[in-house]
C-alpha positions as CSV (number, residue, x, y, z in Angstrom):
1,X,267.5,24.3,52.7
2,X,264.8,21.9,51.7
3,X,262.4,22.2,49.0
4,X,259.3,21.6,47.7
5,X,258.0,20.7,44.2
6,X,254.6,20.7,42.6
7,X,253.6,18.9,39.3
8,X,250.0,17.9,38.0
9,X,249.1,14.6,37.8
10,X,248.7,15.6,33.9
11,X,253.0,15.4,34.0
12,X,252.9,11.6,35.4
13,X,254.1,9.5,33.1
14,X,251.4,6.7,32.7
15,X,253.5,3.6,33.7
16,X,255.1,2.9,37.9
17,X,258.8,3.9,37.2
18,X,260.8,5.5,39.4
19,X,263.1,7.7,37.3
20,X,261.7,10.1,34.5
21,X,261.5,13.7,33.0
22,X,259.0,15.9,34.9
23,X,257.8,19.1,34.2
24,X,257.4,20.5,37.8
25,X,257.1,23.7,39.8
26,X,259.2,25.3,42.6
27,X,256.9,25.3,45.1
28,X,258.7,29.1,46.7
29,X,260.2,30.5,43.8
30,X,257.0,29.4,41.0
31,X,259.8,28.6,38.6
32,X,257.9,25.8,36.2
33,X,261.0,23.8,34.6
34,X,261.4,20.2,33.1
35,X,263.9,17.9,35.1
36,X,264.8,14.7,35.3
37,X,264.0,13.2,38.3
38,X,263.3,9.7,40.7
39,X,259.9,9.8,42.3
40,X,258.9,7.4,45.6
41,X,256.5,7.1,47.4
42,X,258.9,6.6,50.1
43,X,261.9,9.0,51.0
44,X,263.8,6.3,52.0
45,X,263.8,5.3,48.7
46,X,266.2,7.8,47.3
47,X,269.3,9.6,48.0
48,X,267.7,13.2,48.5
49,X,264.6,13.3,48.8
50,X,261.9,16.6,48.4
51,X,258.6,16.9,49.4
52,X,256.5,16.4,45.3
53,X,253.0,17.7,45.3
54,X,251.0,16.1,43.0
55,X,248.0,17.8,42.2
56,X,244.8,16.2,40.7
57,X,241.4,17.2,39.4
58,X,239.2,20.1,37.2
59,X,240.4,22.8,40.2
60,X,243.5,21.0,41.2
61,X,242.2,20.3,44.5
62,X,243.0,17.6,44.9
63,X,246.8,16.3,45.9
64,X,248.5,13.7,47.2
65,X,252.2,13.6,48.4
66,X,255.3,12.1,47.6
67,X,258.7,12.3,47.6
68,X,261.3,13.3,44.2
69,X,265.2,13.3,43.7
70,X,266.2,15.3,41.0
71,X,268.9,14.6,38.8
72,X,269.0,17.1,36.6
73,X,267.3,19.9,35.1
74,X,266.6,19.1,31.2
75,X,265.0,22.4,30.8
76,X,263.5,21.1,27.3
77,X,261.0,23.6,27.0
78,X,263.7,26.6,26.2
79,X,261.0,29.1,28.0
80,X,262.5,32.1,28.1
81,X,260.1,33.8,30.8
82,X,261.2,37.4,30.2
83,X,260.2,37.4,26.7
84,X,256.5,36.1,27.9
85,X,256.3,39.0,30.5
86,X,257.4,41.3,27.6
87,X,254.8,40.1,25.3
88,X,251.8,39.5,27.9
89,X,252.7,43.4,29.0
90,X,253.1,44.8,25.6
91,X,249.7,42.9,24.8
92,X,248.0,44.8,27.1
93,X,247.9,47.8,24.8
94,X,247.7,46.4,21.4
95,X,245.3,44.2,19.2
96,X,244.4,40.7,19.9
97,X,243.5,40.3,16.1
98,X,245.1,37.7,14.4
99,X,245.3,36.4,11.1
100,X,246.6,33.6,9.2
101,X,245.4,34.4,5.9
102,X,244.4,30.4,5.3
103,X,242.2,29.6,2.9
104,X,242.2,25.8,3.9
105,X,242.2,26.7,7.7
106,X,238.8,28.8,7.4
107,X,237.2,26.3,5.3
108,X,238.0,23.3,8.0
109,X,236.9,25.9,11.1
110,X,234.2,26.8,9.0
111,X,233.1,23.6,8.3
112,X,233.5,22.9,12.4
113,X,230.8,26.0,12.7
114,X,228.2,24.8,10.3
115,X,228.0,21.5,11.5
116,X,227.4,22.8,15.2
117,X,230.7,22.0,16.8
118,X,231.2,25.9,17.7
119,X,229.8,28.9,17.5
120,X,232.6,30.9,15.7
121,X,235.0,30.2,13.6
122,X,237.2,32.2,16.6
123,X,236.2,29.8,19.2
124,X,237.0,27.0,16.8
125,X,240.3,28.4,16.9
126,X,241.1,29.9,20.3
127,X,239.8,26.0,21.9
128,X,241.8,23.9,19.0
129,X,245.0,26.2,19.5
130,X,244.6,26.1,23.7
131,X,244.5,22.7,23.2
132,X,246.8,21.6,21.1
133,X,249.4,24.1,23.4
134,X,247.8,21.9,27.0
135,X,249.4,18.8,25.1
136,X,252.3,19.7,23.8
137,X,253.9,23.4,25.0
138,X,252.2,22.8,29.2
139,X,255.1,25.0,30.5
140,X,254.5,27.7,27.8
141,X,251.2,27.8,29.0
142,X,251.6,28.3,32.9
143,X,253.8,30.6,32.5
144,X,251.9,32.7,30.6
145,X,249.1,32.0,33.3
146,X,251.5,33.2,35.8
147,X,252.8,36.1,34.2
148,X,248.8,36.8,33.6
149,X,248.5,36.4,37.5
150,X,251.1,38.8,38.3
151,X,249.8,41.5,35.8
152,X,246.7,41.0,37.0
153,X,247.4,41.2,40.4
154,X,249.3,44.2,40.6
155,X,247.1,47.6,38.9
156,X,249.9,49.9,40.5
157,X,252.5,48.4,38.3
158,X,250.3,48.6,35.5
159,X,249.6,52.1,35.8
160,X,253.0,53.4,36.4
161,X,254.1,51.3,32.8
162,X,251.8,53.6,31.1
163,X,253.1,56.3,32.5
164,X,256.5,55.8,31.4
């Protein structure tokens, strides 16, 4: 059974090579895992080739197709998705609050604040930490967003977790 792989343009490595790790999706199962992998632009140009989506733009609307091999899965990223859908759930019904008890991290968001950069010194640190987690922990991140999704999407689920 073929399949069918998705990865943002974000992922691409910068320079034309053919082989390379990839953070990429499964396009059926959603799975988001780092492999390593040789992408053409041509299917002919590898052993097994799958149909690579490669998504571009501010709504991802933007794709293009070509074709990857995988090698093998590198997994780097050591998500461990159950214990993201334990903590998003468990979220749901406690505080959002937290603290780092820094003097030297309030006085640098403060000082971001007063000079007009952001409003608070929470926005300061919900963009800086969003951020710095886009660049370096991607996969961390949409999982979350599609353990969000999911919660989100099903209120019947939600309501019968109270319950128990």
């Amino acid at each position: 059974m073929s399949s069918h792989y998705i990865t943002s343009a974000d992922h691409l490595p910068e320079e034309a090579q053919t082989e390379t790790t990839l953070q990429i999706t499964d396009a059926q199962t959603k799975r988001i895992f780092e492999a390593r992998v040789r992408i053409a632009k041509d299917p002919d140009a590898l052993t097994d080739p799958e149909p690579l989506t490669i998504v571009a733009g501010p709504h991802e609307s933007v794709s293009e197709t070509r074709y990857v091999e995988l090698l093998d899965e590198t997994d780097t990223t050591g998500l461990d998705q159950e214990l993201v859908t334990h903590l998003a759930a468990e979220q749901e019904t406690a505080s959002n609050i937290l603290n780092t008890r820094s003097d030297d991290l309030k006085v640098l968001l403060q000082y971001l604040v007063e000079t007009g950069e952001y409003e608070s010194t929470s926005d300061a640190l919900r963009e800086i930490a969003f951020d710095h987690l886009a660049t370096e922990r991607p996969a961390l991140l949409d999982a979350y967003a599609e353990v969000r999704r999911e919660l989100d999407d099903d209120p019947l689920r939600r309501v019968l977790e109270k319950q128990e």
